[in-house]
Kinemage of the C-alpha trace (Angstrom):
@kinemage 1
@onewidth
@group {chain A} dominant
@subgroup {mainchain}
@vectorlist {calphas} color= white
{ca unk a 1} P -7.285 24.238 -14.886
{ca unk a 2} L -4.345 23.433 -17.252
{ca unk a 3} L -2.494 21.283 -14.247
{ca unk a 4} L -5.433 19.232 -14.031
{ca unk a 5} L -6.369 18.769 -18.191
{ca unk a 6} L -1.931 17.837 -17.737
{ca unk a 7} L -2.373 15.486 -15.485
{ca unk a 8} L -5.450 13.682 -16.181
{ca unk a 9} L -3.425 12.872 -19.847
{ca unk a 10} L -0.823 11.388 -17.644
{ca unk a 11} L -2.653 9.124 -15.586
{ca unk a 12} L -4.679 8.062 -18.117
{ca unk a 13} L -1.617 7.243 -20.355
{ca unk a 14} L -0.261 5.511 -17.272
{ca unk a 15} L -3.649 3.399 -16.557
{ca unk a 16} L -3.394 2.326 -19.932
{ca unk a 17} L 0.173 1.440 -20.455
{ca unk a 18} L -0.180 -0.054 -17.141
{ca unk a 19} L -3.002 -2.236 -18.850
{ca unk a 20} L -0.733 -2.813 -21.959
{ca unk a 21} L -3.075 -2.572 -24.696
{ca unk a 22} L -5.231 0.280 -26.676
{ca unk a 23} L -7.618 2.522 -24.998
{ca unk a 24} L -11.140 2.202 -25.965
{ca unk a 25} L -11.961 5.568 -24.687
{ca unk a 26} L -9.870 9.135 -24.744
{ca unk a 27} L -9.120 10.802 -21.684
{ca unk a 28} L -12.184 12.702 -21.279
{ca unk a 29} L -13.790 8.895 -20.586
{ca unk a 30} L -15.976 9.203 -24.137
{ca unk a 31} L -15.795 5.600 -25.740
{ca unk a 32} L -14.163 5.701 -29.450
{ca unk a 33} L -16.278 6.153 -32.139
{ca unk a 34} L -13.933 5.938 -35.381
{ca unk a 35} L -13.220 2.646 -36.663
{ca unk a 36} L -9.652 2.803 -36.285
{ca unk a 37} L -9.550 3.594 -32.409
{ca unk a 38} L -12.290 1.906 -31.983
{ca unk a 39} L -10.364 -1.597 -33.903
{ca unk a 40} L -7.805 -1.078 -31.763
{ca unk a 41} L -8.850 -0.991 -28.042
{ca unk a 42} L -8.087 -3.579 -26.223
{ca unk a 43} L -5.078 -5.176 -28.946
{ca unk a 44} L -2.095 -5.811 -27.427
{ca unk a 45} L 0.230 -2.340 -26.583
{ca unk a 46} L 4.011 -2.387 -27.002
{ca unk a 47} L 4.399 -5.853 -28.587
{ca unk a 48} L 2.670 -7.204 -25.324
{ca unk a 49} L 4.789 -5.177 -22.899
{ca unk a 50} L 3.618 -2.851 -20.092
{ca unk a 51} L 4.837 0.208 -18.348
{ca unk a 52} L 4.565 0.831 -14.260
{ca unk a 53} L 5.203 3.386 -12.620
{ca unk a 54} L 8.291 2.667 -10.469
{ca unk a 55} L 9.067 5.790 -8.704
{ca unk a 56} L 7.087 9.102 -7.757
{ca unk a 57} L 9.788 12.022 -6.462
{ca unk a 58} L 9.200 15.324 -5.985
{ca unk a 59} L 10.386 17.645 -3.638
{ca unk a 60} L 8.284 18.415 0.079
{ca unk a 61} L 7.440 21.657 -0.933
{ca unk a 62} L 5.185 20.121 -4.184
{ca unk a 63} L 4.191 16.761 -3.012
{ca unk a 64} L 2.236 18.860 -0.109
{ca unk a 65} L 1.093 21.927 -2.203
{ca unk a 66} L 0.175 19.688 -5.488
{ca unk a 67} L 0.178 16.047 -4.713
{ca unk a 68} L -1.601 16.418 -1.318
{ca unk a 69} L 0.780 14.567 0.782
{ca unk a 70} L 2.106 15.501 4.665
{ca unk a 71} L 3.145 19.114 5.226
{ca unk a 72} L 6.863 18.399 6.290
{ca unk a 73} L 6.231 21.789 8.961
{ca unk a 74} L 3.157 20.271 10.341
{ca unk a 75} L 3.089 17.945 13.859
{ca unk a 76} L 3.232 14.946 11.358
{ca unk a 77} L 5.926 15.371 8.894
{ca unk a 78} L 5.655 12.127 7.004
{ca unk a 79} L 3.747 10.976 4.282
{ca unk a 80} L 4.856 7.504 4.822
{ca unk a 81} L 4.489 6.778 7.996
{ca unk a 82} L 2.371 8.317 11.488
{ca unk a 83} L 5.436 10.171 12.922
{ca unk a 84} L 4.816 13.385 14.611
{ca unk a 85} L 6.275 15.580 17.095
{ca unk a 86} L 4.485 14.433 20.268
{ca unk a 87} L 3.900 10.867 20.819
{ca unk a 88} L 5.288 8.784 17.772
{ca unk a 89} L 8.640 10.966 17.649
{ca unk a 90} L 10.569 10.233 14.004
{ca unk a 91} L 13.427 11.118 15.829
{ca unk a 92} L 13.684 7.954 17.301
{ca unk a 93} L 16.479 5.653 15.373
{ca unk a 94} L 15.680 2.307 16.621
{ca unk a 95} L 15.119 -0.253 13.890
{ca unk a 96} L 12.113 -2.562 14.463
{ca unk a 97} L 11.795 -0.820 17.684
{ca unk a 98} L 11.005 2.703 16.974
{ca unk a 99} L 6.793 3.478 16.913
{ca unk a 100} L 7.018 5.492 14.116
{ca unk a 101} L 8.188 2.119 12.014
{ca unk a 102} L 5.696 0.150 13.285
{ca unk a 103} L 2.968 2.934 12.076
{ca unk a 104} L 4.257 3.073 8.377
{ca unk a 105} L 1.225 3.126 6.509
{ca unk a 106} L 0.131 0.733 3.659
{ca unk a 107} L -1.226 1.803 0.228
{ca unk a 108} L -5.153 0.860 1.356
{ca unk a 109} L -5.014 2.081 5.233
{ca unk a 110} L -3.470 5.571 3.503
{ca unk a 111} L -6.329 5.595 1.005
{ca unk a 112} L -8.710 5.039 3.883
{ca unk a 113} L -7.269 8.224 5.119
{ca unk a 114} L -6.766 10.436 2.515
{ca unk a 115} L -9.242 9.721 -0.155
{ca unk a 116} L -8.313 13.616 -1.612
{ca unk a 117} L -5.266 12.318 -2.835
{ca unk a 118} L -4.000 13.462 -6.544
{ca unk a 119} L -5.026 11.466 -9.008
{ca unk a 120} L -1.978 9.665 -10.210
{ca unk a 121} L -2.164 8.165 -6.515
{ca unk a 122} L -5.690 7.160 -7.322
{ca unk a 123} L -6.181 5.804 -10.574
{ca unk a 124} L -2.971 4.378 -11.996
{ca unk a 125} L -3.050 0.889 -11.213
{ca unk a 126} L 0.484 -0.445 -8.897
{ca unk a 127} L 0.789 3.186 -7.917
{ca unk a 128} L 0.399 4.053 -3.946
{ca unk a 129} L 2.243 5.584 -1.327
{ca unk a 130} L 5.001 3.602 -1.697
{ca unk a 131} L 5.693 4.512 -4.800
{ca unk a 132} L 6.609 7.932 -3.887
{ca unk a 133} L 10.714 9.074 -2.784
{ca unk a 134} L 11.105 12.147 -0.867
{ca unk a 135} L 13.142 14.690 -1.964
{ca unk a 136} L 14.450 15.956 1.174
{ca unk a 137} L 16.279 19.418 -0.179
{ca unk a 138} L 16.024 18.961 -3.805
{ca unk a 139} L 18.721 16.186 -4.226
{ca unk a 140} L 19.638 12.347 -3.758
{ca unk a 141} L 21.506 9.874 -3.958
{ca unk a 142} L 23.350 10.682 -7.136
{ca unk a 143} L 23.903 6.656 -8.035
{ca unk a 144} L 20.479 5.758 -7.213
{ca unk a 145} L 19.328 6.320 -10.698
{ca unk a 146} L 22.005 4.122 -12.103
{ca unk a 147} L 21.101 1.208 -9.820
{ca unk a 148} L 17.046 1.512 -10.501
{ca unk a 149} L 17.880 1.549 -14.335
{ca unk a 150} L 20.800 -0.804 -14.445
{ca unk a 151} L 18.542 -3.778 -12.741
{ca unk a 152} L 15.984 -3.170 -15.003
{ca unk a 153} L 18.037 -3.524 -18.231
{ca unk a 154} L 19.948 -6.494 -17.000
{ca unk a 155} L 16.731 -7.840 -15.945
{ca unk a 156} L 15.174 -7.567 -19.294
{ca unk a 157} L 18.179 -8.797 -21.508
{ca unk a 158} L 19.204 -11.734 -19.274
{ca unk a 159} L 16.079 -12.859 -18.328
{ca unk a 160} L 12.988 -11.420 -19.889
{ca unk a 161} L 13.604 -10.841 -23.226
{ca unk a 162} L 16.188 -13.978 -23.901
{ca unk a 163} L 15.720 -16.087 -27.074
{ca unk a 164} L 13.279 -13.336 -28.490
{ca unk a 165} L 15.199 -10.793 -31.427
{ca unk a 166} L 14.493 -8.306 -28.969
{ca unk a 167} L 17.163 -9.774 -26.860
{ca unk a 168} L 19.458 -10.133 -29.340
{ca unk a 169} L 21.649 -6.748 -28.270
């Protein structure tokens, strides 16, 4: 019960930054009622900004158990794609040959499928499949964290956020 009441705060933080301005309702979907909440949903969030979620990672072991995604010891291992052990083999290296690339699934056909999927999956708008890394055995690509972040800070002070004070850094 506490998981879910944890992560129902989380998406709907995330829906909302997402949206980029002030709820008009809590987390427990009941609509403000005090004037000051209640003034303040749907004025601009964050100076007009928005967050999105850019990356889901977790390792196998808790994307199957809590997030509902493939069970890496089943027949089909992947949560991205229709690989299994049998007739779409993801042992097969082949670029833009391979079956198992040609089955990778897309955000809507994998909702099709899986409509039990967790919730930040669900409801957090620009959040799918895709969003989500796998953490093979609990590590990665030690520099990858430095690339994601570094071309979103360039990003922002070259070009987003140029000729504002903000940008002034």
């Amino acid at each position: 019960m506490t998981e879910f009441v944890v992560w129902r705060e989380i998406v709907w933080s995330l829906y909302w930054a997402y949206q980029g301005t002030f709820p008009d309702r809590g987390s427990d979907n009941i609509p403000y009622t005090d004037a000051y909440r209640a003034g303040r949903a749907g004025t601009k969030l964050m100076g007009g900004f928005f967050i999105v979620l850019w990356v889901l990672m977790g390792d196998l072991d808790y994307m199957f158990k809590r997030m509902f995604l493939s069970d890496y010891n089943s027949k089909s291992p992947c949560s991205l794609c229709k690989c299994n052990t049998t007739d779409i083999p993801w042992t097969d290296p082949r670029d833009g040959i391979a079956q198992w690339q040609l089955e990778l699934w897309t955000n809507l056909a994998y909702a099709m499928a899986y409509p039990r999927r967790h919730a930040v999956l669900r409801h957090v708008p620009g959040v799918g499949l895709n969003t989500y890394i796998p953490d093979v055995m609990h590590c990665k690509y030690l520099g990858s964290d430095k690339s994601f972040c570094g071309s979103v800070i360039k990003n922002l002070i070259r070009y987003i956020l140029t000729g504002s004070e903000k940008g002034k850094i």
